[in-house]
PABA-453980 format. One line per field, with one value per residue (C-alpha): x, y, z; residue in three letters. Coordinates in steps of 0.1 Angstrom, whole numbers. Layout:
N
px c(X / ...)
py c(Y / ...)
pz c(Z / ...)
code c(ALA / ...)
***
This chain:
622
px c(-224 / -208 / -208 / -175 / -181 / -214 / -201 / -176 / -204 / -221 / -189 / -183 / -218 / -212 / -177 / -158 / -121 / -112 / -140 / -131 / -93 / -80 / -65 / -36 / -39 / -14 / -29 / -18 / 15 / 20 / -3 / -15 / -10 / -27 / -15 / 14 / 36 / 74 / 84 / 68 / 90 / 111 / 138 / 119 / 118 / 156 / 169 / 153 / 170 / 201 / 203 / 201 / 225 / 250 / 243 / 241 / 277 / 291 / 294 / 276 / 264 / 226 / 209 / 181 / 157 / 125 / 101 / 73 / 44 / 13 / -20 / -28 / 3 / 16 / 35 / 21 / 24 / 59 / 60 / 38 / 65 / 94 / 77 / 73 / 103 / 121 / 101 / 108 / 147 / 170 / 189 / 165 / 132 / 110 / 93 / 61 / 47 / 18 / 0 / 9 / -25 / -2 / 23 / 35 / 46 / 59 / 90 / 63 / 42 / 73 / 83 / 46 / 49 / 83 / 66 / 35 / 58 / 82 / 48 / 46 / 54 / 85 / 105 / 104 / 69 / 69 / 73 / 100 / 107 / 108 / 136 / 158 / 153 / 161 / 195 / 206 / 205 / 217 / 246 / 255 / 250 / 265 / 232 / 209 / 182 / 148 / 122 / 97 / 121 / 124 / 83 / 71 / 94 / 122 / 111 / 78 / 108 / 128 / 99 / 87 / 118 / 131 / 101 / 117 / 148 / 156 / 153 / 170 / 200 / 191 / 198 / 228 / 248 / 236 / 244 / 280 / 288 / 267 / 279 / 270 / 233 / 227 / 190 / 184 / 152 / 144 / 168 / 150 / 115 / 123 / 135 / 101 / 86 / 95 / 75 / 40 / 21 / 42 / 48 / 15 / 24 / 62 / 48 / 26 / 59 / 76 / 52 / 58 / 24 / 23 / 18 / -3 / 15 / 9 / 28 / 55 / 67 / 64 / 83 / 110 / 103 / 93 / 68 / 78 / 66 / 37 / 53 / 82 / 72 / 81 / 117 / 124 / 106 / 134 / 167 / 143 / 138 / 176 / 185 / 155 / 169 / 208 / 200 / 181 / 217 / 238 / 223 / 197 / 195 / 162 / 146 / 119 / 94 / 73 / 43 / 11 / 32 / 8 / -22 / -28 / -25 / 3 / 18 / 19 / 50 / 33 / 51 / 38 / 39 / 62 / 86 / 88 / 91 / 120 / 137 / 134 / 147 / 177 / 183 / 181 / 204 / 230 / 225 / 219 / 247 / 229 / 198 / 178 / 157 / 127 / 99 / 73 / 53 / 39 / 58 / 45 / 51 / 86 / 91 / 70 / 76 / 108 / 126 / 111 / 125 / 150 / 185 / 166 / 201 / 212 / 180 / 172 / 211 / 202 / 168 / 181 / 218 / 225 / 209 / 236 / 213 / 198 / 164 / 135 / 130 / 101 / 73 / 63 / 26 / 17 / 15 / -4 / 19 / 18 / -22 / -23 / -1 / -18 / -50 / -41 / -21 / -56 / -77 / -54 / -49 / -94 / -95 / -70 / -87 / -121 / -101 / -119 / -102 / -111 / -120 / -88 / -67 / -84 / -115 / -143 / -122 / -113 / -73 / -77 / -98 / -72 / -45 / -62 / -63 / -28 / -23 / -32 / -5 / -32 / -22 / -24 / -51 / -74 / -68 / -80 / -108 / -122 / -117 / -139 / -170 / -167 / -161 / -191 / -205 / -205 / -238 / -251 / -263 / -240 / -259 / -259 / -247 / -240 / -205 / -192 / -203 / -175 / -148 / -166 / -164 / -127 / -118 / -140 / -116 / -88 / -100 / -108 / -74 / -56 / -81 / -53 / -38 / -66 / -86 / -55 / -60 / -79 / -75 / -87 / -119 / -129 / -123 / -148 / -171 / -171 / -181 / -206 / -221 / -215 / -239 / -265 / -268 / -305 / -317 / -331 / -318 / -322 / -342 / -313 / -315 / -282 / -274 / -238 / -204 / -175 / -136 / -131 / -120 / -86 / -56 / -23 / -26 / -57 / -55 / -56 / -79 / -117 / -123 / -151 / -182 / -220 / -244 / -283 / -316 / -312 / -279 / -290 / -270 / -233 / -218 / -178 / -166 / -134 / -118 / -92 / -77 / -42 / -32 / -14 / -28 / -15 / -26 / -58 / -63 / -50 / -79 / -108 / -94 / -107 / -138 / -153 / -145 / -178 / -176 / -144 / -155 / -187 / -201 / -234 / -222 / -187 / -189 / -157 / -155 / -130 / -130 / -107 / -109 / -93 / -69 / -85 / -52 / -48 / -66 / -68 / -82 / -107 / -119 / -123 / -143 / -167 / -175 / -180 / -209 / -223 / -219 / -221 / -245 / -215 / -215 / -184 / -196 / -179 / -158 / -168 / -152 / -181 / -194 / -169 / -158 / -185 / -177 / -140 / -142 / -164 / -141 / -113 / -135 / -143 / -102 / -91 / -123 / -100 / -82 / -115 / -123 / -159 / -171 / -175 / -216 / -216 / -202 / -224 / -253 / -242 / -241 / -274 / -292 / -270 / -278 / -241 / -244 / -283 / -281 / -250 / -249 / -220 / -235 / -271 / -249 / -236 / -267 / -288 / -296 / -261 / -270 / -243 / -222 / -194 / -197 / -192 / -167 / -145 / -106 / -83 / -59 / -30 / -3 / -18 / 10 / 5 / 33 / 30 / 51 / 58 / 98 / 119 / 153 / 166 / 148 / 169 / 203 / 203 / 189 / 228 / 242 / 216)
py c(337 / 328 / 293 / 281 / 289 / 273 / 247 / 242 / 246 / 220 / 195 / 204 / 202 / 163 / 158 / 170 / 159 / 162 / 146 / 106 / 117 / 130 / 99 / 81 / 44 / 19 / 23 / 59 / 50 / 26 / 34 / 71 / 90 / 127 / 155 / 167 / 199 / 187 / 218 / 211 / 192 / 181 / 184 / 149 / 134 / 149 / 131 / 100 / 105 / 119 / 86 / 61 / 83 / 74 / 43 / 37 / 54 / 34 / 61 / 43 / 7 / 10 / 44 / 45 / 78 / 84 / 110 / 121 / 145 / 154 / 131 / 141 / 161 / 143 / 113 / 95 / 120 / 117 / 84 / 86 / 112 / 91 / 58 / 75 / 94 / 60 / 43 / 68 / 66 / 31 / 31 / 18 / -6 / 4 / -21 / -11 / -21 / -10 / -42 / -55 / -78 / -104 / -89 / -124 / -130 / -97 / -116 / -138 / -100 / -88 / -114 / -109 / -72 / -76 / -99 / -80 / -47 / -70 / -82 / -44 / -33 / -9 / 15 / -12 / -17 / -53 / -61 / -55 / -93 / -97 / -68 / -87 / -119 / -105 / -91 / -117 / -140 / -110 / -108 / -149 / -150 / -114 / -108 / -79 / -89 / -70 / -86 / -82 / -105 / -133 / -127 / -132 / -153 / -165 / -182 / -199 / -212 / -229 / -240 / -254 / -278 / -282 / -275 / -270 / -282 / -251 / -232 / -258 / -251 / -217 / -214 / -235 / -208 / -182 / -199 / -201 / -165 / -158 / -185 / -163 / -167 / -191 / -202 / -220 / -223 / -185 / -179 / -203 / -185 / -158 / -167 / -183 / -154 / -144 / -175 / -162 / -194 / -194 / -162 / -161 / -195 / -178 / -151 / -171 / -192 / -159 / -147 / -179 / -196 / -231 / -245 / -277 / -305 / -305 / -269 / -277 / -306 / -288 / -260 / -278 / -255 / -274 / -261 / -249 / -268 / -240 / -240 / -230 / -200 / -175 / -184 / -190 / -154 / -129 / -152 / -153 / -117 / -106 / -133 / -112 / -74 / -94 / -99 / -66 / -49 / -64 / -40 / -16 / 1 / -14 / 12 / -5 / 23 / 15 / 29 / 35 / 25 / 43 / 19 / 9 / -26 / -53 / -88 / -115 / -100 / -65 / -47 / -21 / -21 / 6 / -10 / -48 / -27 / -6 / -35 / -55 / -22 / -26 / -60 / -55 / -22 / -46 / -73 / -57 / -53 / -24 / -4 / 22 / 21 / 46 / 46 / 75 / 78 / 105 / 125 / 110 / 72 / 81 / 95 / 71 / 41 / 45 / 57 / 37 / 5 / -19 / -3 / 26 / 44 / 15 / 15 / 53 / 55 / 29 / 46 / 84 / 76 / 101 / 128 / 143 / 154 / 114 / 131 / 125 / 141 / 166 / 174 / 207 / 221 / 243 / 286 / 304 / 300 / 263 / 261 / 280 / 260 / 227 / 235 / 253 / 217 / 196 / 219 / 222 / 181 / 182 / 208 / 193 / 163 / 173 / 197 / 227 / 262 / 277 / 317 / 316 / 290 / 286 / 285 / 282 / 292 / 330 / 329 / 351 / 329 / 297 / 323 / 330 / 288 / 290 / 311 / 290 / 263 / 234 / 198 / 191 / 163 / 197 / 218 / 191 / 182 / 221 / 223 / 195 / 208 / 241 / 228 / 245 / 264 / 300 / 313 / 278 / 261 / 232 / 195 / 173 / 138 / 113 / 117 / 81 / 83 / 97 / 75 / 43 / 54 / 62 / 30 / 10 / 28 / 18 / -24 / -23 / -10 / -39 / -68 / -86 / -89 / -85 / -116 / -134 / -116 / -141 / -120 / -91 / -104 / -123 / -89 / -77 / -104 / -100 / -66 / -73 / -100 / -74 / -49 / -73 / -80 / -77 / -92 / -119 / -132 / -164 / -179 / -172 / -143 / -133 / -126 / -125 / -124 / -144 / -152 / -188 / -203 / -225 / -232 / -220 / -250 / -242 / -204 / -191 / -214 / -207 / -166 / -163 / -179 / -166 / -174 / -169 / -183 / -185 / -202 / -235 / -223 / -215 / -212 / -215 / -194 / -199 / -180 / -202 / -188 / -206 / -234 / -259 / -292 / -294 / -260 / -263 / -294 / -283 / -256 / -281 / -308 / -278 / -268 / -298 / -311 / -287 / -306 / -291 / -255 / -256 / -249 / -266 / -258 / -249 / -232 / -226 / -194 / -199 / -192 / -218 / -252 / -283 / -304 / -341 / -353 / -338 / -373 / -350 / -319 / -340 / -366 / -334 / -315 / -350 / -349 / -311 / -315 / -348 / -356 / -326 / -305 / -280 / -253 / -243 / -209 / -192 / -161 / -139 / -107 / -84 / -99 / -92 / -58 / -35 / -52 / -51 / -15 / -2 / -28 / -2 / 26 / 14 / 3 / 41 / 54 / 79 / 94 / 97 / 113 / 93 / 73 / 38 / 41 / 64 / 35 / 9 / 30 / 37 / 0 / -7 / 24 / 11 / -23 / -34 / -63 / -78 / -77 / -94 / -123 / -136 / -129 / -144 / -174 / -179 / -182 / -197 / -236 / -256 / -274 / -297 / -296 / -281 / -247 / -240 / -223 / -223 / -213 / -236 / -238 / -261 / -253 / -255 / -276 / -266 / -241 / -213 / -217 / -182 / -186 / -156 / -152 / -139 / -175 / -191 / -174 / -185 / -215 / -228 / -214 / -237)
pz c(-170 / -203 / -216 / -207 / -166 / -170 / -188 / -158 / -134 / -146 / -139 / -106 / -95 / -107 / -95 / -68 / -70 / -35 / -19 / -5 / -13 / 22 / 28 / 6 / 2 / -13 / -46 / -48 / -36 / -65 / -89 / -98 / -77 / -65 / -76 / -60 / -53 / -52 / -33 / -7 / 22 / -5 / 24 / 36 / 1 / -14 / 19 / 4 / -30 / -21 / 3 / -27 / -50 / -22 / -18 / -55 / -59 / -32 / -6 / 18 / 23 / 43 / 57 / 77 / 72 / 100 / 88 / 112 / 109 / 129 / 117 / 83 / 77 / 46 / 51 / 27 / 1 / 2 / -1 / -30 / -43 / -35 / -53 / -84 / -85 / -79 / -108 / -135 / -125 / -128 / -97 / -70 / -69 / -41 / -15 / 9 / 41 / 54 / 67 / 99 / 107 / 124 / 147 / 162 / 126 / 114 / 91 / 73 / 73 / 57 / 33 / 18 / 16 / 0 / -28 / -33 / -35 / -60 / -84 / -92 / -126 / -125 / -148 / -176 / -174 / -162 / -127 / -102 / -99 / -135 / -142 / -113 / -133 / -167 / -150 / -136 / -172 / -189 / -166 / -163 / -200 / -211 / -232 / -233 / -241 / -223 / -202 / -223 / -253 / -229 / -217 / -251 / -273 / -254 / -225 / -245 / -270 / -244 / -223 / -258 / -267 / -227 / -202 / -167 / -175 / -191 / -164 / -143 / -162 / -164 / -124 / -126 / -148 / -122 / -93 / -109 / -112 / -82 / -60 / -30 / -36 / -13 / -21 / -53 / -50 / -47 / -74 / -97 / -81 / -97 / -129 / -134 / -130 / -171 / -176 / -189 / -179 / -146 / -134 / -110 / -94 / -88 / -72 / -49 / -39 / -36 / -15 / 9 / 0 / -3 / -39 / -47 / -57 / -95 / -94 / -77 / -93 / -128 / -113 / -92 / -58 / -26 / 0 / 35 / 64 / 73 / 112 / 95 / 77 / 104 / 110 / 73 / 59 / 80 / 58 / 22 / 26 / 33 / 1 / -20 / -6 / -16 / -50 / -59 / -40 / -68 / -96 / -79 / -41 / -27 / -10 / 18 / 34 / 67 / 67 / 90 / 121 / 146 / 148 / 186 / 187 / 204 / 202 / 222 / 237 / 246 / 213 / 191 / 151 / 151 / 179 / 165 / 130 / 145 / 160 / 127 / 103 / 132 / 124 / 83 / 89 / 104 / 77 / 43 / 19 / 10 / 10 / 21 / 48 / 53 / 84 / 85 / 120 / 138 / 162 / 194 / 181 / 176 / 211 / 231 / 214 / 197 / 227 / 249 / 232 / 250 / 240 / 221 / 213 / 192 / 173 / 167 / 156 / 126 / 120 / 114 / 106 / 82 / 107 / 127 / 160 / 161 / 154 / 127 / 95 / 104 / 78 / 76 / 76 / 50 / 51 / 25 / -6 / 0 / 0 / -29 / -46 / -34 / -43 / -79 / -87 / -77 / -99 / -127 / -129 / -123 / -154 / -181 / -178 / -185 / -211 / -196 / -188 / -161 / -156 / -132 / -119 / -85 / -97 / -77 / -48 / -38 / -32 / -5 / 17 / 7 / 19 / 52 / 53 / 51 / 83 / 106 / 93 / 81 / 72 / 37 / 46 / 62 / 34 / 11 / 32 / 36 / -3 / -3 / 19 / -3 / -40 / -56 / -81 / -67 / -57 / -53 / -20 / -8 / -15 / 16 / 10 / 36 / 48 / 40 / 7 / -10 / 7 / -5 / -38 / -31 / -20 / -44 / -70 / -48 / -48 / -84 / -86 / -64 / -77 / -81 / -51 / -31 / -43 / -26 / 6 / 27 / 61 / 42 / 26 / 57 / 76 / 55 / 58 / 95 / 92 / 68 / 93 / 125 / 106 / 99 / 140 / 151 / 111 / 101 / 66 / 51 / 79 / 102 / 128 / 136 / 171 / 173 / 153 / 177 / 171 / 176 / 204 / 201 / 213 / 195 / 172 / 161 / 156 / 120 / 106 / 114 / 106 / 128 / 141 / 129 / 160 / 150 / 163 / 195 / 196 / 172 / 148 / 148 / 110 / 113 / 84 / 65 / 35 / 20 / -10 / -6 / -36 / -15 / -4 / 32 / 42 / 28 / 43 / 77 / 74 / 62 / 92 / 116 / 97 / 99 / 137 / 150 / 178 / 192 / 176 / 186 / 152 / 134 / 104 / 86 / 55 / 28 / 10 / -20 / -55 / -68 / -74 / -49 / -64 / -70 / -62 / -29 / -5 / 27 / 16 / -9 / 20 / 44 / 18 / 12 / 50 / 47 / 21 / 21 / 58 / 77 / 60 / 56 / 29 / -1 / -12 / -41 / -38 / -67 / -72 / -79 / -47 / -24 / -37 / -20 / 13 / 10 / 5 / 30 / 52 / 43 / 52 / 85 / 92 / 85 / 98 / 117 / 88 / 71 / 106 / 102 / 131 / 133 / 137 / 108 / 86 / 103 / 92 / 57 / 53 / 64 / 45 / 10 / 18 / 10 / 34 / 36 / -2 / -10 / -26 / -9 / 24 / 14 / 3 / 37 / 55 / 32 / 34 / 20 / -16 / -6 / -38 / -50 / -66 / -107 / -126 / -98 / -110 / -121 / -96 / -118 / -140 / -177 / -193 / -229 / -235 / -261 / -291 / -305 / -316 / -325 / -339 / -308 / -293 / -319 / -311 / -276 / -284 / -292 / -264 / -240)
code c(UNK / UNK / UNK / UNK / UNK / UNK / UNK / UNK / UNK / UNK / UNK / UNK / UNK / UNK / UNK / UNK / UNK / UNK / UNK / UNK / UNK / UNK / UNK / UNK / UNK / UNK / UNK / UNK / UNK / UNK / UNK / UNK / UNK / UNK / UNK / UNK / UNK / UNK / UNK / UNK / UNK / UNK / UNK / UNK / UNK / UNK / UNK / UNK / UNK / UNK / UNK / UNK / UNK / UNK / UNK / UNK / UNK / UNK / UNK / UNK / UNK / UNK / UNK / UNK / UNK / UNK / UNK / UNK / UNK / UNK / UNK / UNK / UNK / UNK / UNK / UNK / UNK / UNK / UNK / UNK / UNK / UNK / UNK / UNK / UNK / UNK / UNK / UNK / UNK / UNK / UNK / UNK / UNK / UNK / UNK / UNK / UNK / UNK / UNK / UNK / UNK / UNK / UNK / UNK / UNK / UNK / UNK / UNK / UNK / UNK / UNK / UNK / UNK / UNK / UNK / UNK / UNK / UNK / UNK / UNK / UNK / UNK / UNK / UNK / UNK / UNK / UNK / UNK / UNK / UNK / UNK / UNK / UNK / UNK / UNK / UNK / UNK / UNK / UNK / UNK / UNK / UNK / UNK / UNK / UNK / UNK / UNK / UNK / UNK / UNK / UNK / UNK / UNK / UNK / UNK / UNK / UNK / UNK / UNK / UNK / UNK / UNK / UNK / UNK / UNK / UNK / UNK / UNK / UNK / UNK / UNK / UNK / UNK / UNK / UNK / UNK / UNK / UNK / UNK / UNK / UNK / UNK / UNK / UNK / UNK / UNK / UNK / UNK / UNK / UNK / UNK / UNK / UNK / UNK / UNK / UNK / UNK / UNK / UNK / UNK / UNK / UNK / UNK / UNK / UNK / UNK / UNK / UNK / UNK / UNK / UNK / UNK / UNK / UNK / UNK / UNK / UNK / UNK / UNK / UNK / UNK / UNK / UNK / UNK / UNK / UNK / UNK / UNK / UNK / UNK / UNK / UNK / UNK / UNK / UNK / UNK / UNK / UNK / UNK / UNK / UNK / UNK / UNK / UNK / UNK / UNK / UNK / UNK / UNK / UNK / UNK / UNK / UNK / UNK / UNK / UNK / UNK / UNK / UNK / UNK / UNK / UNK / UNK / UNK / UNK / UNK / UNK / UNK / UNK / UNK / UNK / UNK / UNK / UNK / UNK / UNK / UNK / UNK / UNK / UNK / UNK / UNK / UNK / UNK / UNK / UNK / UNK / UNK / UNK / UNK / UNK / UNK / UNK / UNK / UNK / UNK / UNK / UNK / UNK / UNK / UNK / UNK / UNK / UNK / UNK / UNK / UNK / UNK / UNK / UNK / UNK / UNK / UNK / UNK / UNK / UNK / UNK / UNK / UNK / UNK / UNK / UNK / UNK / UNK / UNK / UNK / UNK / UNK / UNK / UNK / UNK / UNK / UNK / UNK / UNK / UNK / UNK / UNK / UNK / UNK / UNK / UNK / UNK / UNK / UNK / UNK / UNK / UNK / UNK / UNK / UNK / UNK / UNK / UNK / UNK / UNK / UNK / UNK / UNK / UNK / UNK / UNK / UNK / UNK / UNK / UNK / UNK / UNK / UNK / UNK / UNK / UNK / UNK / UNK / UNK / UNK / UNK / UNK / UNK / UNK / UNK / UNK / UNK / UNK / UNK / UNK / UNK / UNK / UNK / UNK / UNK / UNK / UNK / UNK / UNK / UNK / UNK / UNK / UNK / UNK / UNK / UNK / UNK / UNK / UNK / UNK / UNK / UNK / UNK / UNK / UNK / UNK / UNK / UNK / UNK / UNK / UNK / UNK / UNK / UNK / UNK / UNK / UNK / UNK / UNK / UNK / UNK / UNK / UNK / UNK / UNK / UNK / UNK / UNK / UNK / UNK / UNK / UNK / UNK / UNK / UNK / UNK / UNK / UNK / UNK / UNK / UNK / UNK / UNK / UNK / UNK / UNK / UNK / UNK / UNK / UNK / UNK / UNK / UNK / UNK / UNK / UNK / UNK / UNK / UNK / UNK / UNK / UNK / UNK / UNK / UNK / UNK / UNK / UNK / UNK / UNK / UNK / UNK / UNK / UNK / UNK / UNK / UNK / UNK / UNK / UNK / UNK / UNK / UNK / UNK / UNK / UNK / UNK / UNK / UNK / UNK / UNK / UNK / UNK / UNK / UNK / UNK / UNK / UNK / UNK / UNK / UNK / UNK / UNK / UNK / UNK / UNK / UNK / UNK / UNK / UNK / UNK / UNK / UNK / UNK / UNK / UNK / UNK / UNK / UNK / UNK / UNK / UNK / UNK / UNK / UNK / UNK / UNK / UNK / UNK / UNK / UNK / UNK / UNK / UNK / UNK / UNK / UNK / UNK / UNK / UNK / UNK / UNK / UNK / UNK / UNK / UNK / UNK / UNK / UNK / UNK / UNK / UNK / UNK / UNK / UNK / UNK / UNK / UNK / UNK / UNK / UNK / UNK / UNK / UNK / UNK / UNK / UNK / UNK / UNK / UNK / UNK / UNK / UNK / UNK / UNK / UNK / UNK / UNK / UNK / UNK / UNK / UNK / UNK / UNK / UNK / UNK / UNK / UNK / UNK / UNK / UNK / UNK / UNK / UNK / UNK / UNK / UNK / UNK / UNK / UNK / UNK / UNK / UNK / UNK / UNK / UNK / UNK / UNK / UNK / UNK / UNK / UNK / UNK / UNK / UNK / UNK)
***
């Protein structure tokens, strides 16, 4: 064997780049993607692209495109394709929804997914919102200048000589020559966002959380009563999908519409999903519309919904038989071509060249693959289990393994956003707890892990209930990562009435700080610790991360075609729950004090001054 093959050997004995990657997540839809073949059902994706060009040109106002696939057949792929097609272009920003935790509020669901999809950086290399802002000052005030001028000089300028009130003004001379925006304070939302000091509490407002007090009186944006969140999300996100129609064709894909749950009203994700892309079809001035499913959802669900003709019509409008966009699985050139585009991405970046271009795999045997028509996600997956030196036996490691490690790329990734996510990390604290069932930790034996009994009031709040030791202690559990003072004192009000929840204990998971100001939350948080014997535990990053992770593993458990007991056990044999800090924190005796070095959850008021000529040229036009 010559140097060079050994060489290569030697990497992919240590790293195997399709193991853990058989399933896309979000990051890989916005940030880098796998490696991808364009030819392949680029009838699904060119339908995508040939949509906005005619949209864009004015030869039609909304389409609606359904693509469905067998499980593992590549829907996500093309998404993937489609997103970063759409960000290297100029004609479309691209929104994604593929969380659908709370199907009784799917517009407040949506409204989130819009902002989170919006806070992504986009073909100028600042985020999505932040190009919509710069266009619309441009515009109003026929200047072209670029985001990153008003980012970094002119915006710390005029915040410097007339803190808010330039931006007051600013939305004004918008509002004039856009008269049918109908929402000031969205517009002015989102002209904050070019504000480097402000842009994180805009996107929180954006994303129709609730600011604390300090925030939005500096910013001039008032908080929505939270009861009223669900009928106002449906009108903020048709204003949003408005504005981005003036200059660009938003382009707004569902995704993983299959999972088997139903609301209140007995509806599926993909059928209150379907009914709401009807209901944007009919009120958009323009868009595209894009829903990927499997086959069976479409004809089940999809056809099974009240008026189903007036639906499907909206959801494949540009097909002429009323059906879906079928994917395709793969024959033998397509394997080839698949796994030759993996290895050659695996090889240039460990600048190695290989002794042939499907190296270590024989083309014939990926060409007898191909014959019985795989999906992409088996092809990837066998390439996995063989991905070895030739000659050389195949190591055994356990089988969640390299689908942690995927997804801890993923979070560290997302950090970001998912640090905000309460539902998310207390999903993963409940399956941290669940694992640990039968242990005793912190002098606590944990028995059972239960949702919390309340009425419709009361839902929401409390995450879940610990029981231990015989029943003698029950340790309510909130994550409260919200900034405003009446939700977060709505969610303390509950955590510390244990008589109603039956609790001994409440304990707050957070990692920023309580504004002093804010009476409620403050006197609810004093009987929390000094009356009650109640707990504030801080959120930390590098604690949570392992557990939101193998929370993700466990979610797609059947892409990753793991079971769930296979998961439970890794997390026992890994110790990713019983030695986590956050978890030991939970169940360990409450000091009774208030955390340190919690995040300062208030506007710093000291603008930057860093004044340009450009600052100084508009300056006389303010």
């Amino acid at each position: 064997m010559n140097p060079t093959t050994s060489d290569i050997d030697e990497i992919i004995r240590n790293k195997n780049p399709f193991a853990g990657h058989i399933v896309v997540r979000p990051p890989q839809i916005w940030g880098k993607s796998f490696p991808d073949v364009p030819s392949i059902n680029a009838h699904a994706s060119n339908a995508v692209f040939d949509a906005v060009e005619k949209v864009s040109k004015g030869e039609r106002e909304t389409v609606g495109i359904t693509i469905t696939a067998e499980k593992g057949g590549g829907k996500s792929h093309i998404i993937s394709r489609i997103r970063h097609r759409l960000q290297s272009e100029e004609k479309a920003l691209f929104i994604y929804m593929s969380n659908y935790e709370n199907l009784n509020h799917i517009k407040y669901e949506l409204l989130q997914s819009v902002a989170s999809s919006l806070r992504v950086f986009g073909s100028q290399n600042v985020m999505q919102w932040q190009e919509i802002a710069t266009v619309l000052i441009n515009e109003t005030s026929q200047w072209k200048y670029t985001p990153q001028q008003y980012i970094n000089s002119i915006y710390p300028s005029w915040l410097n000589k007339h803190s808010n009130k330039a931006i007051d003004k600013l939305t004004e001379a918008v509002l004039q020559k856009k008269p049918e925006i109908t929402n000031p304070y969205l517009l002015k939302a989102i002209l904050w966002t070019l504000s480097p000091i402000h842009t994180n509490y805009a996107n929180y407002w954006l994303s129709g959380l609730e600011l604390t007090q300090s925030q939005t009186e500096e910013m001039g944006l008032p908080n929505l009563k939270i009861q009223d969140r669900e009928t106002e999300a449906l009108k903020t996100v048709r204003q949003i999908l408005d504005i981005i129609s003036y200059y660009k064709v938003p382009v707004i894909c569902f995704d993983e519409l299959d999972i088997l749950e139903v609301s209140e009203n007995g509806f599926t994700p993909a059928q209150i999903i379907a009914s709401l892309t009807k209901d944007l079809f009919n009120s958009l001035n323009k868009g595209v519309l894009f829903l990927a499913m499997y086959r069976p959802t479409w004809n089940e669900q999809i056809r099974a919904l009240p008026q189903a003709e007036a639906v499907t019509d909206r959801l494949v409008s540009e097909q002429s038989d009323r059906q879906p966009i079928a994917l395709n699985n793969l024959n033998s050139d397509d394997v080839v071509a698949v796994v030759s585009q993996w290895l050659k991405e695996f090889y240039e970046s460990h600048q190695k060249i290989p002794p042939h271009p499907l190296y270590p795999f024989d083309e014939s045997k990926l060409r007898e693959l191909g014959k019985s028509r795989p999906t992409i996600r088996s092809v990837l997956k066998w390439c996995a289990e063989k991905f070895v030196p030739p000659d050389k036996p195949i190591l055994t490691i356990h089988p969640v393994e390299t689908c942690y490690q995927n997804e801890l790329e993923n979070i560290s990734a997302s950090i970001d956003s998912v640090i905000d996510n309460e539902k998310a990390i207390s999903k993963a604290l409940r399956l941290g707890f669940s694992s640990l069932i039968g242990e005793i930790l912190e002098g606590v034996k944990i028995e059972d892990i239960q949702d919390i009994k309340a009425n419709k009031a009361d839902q929401g709040y409390i995450d879940f209930k610990i029981i231990g030791n015989n029943g003698s202690i029950k340790i309510g559990v909130d994550v409260i990562q919200e900034s405003g003072g009446k939700y977060v004192g709505a969610a303390l009000k509950r955590l510390i009435d244990y008589k109603k929840f039956d609790l001994t204990r409440g304990c707050l998971v957070r990692s920023k700080n309580i504004n002093q100001g804010a009476k409620i939350p403050q006197e609810c948080l004093r009987k929390l610790l000094k009356e009650q014997g109640g707990e504030w535990v801080k959120l930390k990053y590098e604690d949570i991360k392992p557990l939101l992770a193998i929370s993700n593993v466990y979610d797609n458990c059947e892409s990753y075609e793991l079971t769930k007991q296979e998961i439970l056990d890794y997390i026992k044999q890994n110790n990713l729950a019983i030695n986590n800090p956050l978890v030991c924190d939970i169940l360990s005796d409450p000091s009774g004090q208030e955390p340190e070095n919690l995040t300062n959850d208030d506007l710093l008021m000291t603008i930057p001054q860093n004044i340009s000529e450009a600052a100084e040229i508009i300056e006389i036009n303010l």
